[in-house]
Phi, psi and omega in degrees: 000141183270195198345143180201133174275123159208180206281227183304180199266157177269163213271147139029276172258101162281131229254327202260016156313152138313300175325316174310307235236015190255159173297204167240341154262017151294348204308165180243138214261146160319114191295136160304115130011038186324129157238150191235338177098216190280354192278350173300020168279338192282016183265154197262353152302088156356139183287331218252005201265167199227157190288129155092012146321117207250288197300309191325309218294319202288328172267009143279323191260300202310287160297352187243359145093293206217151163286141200250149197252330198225145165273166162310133171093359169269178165283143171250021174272321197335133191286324150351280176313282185287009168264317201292309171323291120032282173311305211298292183315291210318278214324273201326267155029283183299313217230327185232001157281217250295032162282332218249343185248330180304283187327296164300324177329301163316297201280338183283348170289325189113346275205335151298354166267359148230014163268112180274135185224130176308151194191151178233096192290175180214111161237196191148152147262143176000123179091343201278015190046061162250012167262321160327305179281328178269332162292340179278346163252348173260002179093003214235150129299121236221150155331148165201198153110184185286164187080195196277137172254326165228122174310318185238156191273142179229122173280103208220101181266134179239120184229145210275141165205147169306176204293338190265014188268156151254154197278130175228159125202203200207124181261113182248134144214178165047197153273042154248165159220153186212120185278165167204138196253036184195138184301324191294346186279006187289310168300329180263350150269345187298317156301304165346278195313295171346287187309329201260001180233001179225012198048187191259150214353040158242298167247185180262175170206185202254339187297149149293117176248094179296120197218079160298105188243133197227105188202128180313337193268004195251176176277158162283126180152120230240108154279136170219116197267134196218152216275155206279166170268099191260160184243349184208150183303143180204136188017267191264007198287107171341139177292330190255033162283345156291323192255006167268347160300285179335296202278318169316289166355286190303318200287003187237326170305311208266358153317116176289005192255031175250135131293117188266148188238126177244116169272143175227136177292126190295329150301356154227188188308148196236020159271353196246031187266109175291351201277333182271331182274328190292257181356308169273011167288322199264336193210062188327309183286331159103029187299290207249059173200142168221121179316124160248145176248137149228229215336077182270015124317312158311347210277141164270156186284155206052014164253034191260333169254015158315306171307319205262359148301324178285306179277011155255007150085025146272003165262282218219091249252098194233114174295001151243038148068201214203149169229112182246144173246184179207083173248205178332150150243190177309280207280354178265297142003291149350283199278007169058058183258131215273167176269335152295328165323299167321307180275337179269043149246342167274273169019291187257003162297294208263005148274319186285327205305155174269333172289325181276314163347000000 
């Protein structure tokens, strides 16, 4: 994903690090420093962040898709740069990818229900283009469309490969498995497993469905996509399927070693959100949840700065701030318009708009 907005700087201390939860002769020795000269304020690193940082790494790396090495406008031949690059991987590599391969491991044994294990939950109301966000960082096209889309907690492992590898990936559930050797085939297994562990397209569960993807183009980093947030029963739907959402939901936000990534549509209120009222219930001080806002194409004019108030964390107040994007809509969908595609028009949003830019 290109441009991404965000607020204030992140506290201090991170409580959710790998580095917090590690023994002490596991501890991870300290990411080097870059200098860039005047250009370091344009860097997209936290100042405070550390090798093995789970929320940093997701809001430096994740979203903006690659570690960027160099700020805009330098050379990016500098021999400086590409040592520093260079460094940055290996540490990563050596030390905190396979905490990040422990940690799944552990939860596909069943071992999170008496193991508190770090995570990154993905919540939103209904609608809120939280499907959207996630196809757009793992590259895969995901359920969507109206009513509840995901049924199930979908574990959505994303791992990195050089450039000379091919995109694979692999579906689990139960004791099944499945390769799969294309992105389009992701979406029609992914309902399968739904159907086959929740039935078909009415209620939810609890079960786990795994889903690894493996590509130069996506980032390192393990999601758990969790079912959007509803209020009312619509056809064969259990009547208490909003609060059997709600209770799925709570059990995975109020683990403190979770990161709630919460989405809200930049077109409504964003007091009346429920996904966001759930996130401050569990995580009052807004120490572990980051705002993502979207379709902010949608904003009716002169409601704009409603938005850039949010996202500069002065309405409604999270201490690692918002981030707003621009991904697929509906109709772009529809019309089966690609995600390269895609990105490159969130490119040219947030360069021309006159508010957002």
């Amino acid at each position: 994903m290109p441009k991404v907005h965000k607020s204030s700087p992140l506290q201090k201390q991170n409580p959710l690090s790998f580095q917090h939860h590690l023994p002490k002769e596991m501890s991870l020795p300290k990411r080097p420093q870059p200098s860039f000269g005047t250009a370091q304020k344009q860097r997209k690193f936290p100042q405070n962040q550390q090798a093995g940082d789970l929320d940093m790494h997701f809001t430096s790396l994740t979203l903006n898709q690659q570690i960027t090495s160099t700020p805009p406008g330098e050379n990016r031949s500098q021999p400086r740069a590409k040592w520093t690059e260079s460094i940055l991987c290996s540490q990563y590599e050596e030390k905190v990818r396979p905490c990040i391969d422990l940690i799944d491991s552990l939860r596909a044994l069943g071992v999170e229900q008496d193991l508190a294990l770090p995570a990154i939950a993905v919540i939103g109301d209904q609608s809120s283009g939280k499907s959207s966000v996630l196809e757009a960082l793992s590259g895969v096209a995901l359920p969507r469309g109206s009513g509840i889309t995901t049924r199930c907690p979908l574990v959505l492992k994303l791992k990195k490969q050089p450039c000379e590898y091919e995109w694979t990936g692999k579906l689990s559930y139960r004791d099944k498995e499945f390769q799969l050797q294309d992105p389009s085939e992701v979406e029609q297994y992914i309902c399968k497993a739904q159907n086959a562990i929740a039935g078909h397209g009415v209620g939810i569960s609890q079960e786990l469905i795994n889903l690894e993807i493996t590509s130069p183009e996506v980032p390192d980093l393990t999601l758990i996509d969790l079912p959007g947030i509803t209020r009312v029963a619509l056809g064969n739907q259990p009547q208490d399927i909003g609060l059997q959402i709600k209770s799925l939901i709570k059990k995975y936000i109020q683990r403190q070693q979770t990161i709630n990534l919460v989405v809200v549509p930049c077109n409504v209120d964003i007091a009346t959100t429920e996904a966001l009222t759930m996130a401050k219930e569990v995580d009052p001080d807004g120490d572990r949840t980051i705002g993502i806002l979207t379709k902010p194409d949608l904003v009716d004019k002169g409601a704009e700065k409603g938005v850039l108030n949010v996202v500069q964390n002065l309405t409604y107040h999270l201490k690692k701030g918002y981030m707003i994007v621009r991904c697929r809509g509906q109709q772009e969908v529809t019309d089966k318009l690609s995600l390269a595609e895609a990105t490159r028009r969130e490119i040219h949003f947030f360069q021309t708009h006159p508010n957002f830019r």
